[in-house]
N, CA, C and O atoms as a DFTB+ gen file, in Angstrom:
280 C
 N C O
     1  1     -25.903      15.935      16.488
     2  2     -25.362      15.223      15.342
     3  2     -23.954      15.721      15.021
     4  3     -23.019      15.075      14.549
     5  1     -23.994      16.786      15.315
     6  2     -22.239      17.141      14.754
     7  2     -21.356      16.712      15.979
     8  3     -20.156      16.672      15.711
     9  1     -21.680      16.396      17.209
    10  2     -20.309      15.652      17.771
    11  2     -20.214      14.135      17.359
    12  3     -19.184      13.490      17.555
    13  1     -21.438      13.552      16.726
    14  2     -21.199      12.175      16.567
    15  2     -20.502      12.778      15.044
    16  3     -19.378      12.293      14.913
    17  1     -20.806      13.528      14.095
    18  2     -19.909      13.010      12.690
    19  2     -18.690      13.694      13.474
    20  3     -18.141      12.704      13.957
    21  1     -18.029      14.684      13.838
    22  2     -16.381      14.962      14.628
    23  2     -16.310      13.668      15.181
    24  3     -15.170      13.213      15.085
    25  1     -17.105      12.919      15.720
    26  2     -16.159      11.507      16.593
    27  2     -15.938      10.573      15.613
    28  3     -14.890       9.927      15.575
    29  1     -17.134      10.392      14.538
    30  2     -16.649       9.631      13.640
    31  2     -15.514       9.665      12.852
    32  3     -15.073       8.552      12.566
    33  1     -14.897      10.644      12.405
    34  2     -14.432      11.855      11.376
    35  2     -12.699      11.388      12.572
    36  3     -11.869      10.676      12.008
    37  1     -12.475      11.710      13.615
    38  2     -11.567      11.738      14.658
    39  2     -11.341      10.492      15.279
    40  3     -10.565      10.448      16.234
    41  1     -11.892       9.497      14.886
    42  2     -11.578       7.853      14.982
    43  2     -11.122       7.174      14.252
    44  3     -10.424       6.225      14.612
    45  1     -11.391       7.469      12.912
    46  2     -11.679       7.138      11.807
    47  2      -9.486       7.223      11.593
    48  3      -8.549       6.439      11.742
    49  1      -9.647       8.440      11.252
    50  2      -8.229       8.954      11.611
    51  2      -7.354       8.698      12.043
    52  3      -6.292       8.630      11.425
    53  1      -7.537       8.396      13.628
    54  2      -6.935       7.821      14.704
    55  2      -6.489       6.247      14.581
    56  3      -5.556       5.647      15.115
    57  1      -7.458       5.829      13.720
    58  2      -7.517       4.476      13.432
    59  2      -6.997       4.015      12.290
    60  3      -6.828       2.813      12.083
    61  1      -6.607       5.241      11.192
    62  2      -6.185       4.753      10.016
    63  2      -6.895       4.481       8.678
    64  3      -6.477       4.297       7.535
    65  1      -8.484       4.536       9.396
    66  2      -9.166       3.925       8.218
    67  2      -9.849       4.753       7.201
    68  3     -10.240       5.911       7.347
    69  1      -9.898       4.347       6.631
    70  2     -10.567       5.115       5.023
    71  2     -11.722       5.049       5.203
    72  3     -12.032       4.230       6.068
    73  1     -12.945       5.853       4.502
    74  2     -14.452       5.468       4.501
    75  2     -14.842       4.252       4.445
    76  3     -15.762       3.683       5.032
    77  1     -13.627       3.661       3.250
    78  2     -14.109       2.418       2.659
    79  2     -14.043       1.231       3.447
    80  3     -14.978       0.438       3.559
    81  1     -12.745       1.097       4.082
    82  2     -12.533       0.359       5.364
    83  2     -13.424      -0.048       6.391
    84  3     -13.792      -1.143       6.816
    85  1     -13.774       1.625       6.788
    86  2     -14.895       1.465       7.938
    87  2     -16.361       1.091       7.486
    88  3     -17.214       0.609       8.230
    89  1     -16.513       1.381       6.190
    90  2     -17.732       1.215       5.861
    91  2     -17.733      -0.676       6.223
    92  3     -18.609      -1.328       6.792
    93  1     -16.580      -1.084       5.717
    94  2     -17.297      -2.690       5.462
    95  2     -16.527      -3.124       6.339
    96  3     -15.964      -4.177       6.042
    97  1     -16.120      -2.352       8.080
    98  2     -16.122      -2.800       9.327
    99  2     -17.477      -2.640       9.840
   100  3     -17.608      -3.303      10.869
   101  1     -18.374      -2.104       9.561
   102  2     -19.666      -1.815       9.996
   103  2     -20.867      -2.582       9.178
   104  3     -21.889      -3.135       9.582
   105  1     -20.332      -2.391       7.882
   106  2     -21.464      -3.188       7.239
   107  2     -22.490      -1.984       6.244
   108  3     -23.678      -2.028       5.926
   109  1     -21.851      -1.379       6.079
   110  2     -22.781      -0.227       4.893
   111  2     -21.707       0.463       3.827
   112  3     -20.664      -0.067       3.445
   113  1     -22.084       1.445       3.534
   114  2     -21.559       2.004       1.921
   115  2     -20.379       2.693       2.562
   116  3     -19.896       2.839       3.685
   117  1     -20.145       3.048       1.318
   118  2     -18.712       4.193       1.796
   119  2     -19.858       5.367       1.831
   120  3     -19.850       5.964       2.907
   121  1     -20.768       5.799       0.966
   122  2     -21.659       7.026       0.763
   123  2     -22.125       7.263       2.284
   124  3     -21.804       8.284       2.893
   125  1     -22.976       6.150       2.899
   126  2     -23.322       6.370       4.301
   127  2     -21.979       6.190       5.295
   128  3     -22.370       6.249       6.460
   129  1     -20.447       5.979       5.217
   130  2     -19.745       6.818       5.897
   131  2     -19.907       8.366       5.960
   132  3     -20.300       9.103       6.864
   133  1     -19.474       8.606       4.697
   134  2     -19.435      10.085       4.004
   135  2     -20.788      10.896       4.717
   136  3     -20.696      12.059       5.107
   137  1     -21.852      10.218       4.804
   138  2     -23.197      10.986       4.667
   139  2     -23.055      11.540       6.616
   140  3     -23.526      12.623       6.965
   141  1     -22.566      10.875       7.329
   142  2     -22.557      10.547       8.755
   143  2     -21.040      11.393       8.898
   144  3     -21.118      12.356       9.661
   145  1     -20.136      11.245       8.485
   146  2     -18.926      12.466       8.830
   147  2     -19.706      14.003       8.153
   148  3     -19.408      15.110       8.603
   149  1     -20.388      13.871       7.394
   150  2     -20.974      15.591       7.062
   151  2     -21.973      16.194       7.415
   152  3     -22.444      17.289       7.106
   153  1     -22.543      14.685       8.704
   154  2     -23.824      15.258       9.474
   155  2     -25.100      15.456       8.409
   156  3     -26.083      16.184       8.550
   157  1     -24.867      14.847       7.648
   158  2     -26.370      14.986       6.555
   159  2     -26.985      13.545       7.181
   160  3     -28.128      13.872       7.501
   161  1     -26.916      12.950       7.322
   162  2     -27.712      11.814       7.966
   163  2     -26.927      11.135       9.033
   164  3     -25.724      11.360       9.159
   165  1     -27.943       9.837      10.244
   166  2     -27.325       9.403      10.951
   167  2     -27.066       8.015      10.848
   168  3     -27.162       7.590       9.696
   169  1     -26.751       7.143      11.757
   170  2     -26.874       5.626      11.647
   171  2     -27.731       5.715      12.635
   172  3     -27.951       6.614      13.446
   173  1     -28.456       4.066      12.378
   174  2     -29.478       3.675      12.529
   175  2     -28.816       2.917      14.075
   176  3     -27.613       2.657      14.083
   177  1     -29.669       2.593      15.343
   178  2     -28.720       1.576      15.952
   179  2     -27.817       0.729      16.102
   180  3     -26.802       0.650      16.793
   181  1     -28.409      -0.001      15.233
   182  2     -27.329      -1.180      14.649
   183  2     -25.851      -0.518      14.440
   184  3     -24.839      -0.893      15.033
   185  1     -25.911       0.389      13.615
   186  2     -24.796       0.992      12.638
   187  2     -24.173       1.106      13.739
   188  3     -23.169       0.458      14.037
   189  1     -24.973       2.325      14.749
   190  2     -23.987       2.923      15.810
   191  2     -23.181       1.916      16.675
   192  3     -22.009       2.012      17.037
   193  1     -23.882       1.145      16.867
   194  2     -23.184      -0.386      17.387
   195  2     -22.308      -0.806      17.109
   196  3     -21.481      -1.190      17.936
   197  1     -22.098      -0.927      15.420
   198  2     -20.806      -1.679      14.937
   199  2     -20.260      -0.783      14.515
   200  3     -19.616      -1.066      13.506
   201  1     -20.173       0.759      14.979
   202  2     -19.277       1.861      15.206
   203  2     -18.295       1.860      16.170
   204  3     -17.068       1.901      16.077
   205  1     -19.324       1.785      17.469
   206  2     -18.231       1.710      18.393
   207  2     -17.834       0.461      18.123
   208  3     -16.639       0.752      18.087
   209  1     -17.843      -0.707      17.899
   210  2     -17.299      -1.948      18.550
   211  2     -15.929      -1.619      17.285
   212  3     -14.788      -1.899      17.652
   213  1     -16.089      -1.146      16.123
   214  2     -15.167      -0.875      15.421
   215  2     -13.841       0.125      15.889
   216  3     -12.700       0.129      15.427
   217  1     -14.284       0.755      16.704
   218  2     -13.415       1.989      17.062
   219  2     -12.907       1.888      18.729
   220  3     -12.105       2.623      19.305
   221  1     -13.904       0.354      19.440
   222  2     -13.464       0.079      20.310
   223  2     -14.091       0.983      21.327
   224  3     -13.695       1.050      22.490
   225  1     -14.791       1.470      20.982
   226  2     -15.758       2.673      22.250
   227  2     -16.899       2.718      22.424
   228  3     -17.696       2.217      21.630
   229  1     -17.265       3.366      23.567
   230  2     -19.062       2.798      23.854
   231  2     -19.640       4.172      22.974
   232  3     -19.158       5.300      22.869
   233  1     -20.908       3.554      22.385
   234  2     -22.149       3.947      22.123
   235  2     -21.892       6.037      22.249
   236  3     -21.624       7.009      21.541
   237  1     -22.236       5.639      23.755
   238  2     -22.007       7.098      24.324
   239  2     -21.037       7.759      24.002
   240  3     -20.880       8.966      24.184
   241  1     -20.379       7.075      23.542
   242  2     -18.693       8.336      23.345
   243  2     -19.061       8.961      22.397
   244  3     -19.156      10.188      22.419
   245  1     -19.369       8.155      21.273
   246  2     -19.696       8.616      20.034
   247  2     -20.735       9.528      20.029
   248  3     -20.430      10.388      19.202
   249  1     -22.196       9.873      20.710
   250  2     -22.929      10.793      20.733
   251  2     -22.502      11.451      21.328
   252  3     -22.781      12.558      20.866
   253  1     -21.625      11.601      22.605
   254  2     -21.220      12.598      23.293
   255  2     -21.871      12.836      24.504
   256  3     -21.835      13.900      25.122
   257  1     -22.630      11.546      24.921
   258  2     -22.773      11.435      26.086
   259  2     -21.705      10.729      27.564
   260  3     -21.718      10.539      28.780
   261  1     -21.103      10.612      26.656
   262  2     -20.153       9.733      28.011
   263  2     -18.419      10.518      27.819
   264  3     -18.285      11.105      26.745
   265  1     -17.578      10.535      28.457
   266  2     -16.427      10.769      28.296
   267  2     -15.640       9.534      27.511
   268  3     -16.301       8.503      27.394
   269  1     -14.370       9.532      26.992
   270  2     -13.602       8.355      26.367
   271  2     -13.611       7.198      27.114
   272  3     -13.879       6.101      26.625
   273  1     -13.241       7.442      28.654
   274  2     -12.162       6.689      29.839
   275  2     -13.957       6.092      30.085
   276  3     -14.123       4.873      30.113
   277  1     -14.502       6.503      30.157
   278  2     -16.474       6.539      30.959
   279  2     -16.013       4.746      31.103
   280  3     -16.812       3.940      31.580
């Protein structure tokens, strides 16, 4: 869980966007941004889904199974 909230946390950034932004590029709260960059909880599939497609990266990047370029 803590390389997915650092990837979230390091995209997020990269990308410009605020909690609030990303929250309602994904479709949930700003709180469940927040809750997912501090590793107190995760997203659900779905979420992780319209994570990457938000940030433009697969699935795997974000858990830290795949490299960026993968």
């Amino acid at each position: 869980m803590e390389i997915l909230s650092s990837r979230i946390k390091e995209l997020k950034e990269e990308n410009f966007l605020s909690q609030k932004a990303l929250a309602q590029r994904v479709g949930v709260t700003q709180k469940a941004i927040d809750f997912w960059e501090k590793g107190q909880n995760e997203p659900k599939a779905t979420y992780l889904k319209n994570l990457a497609l938000a940030f433009n990266v697969k699935a795997g990047y974000l858990l830290g199974l795949e490299n960026r370029d993968d």
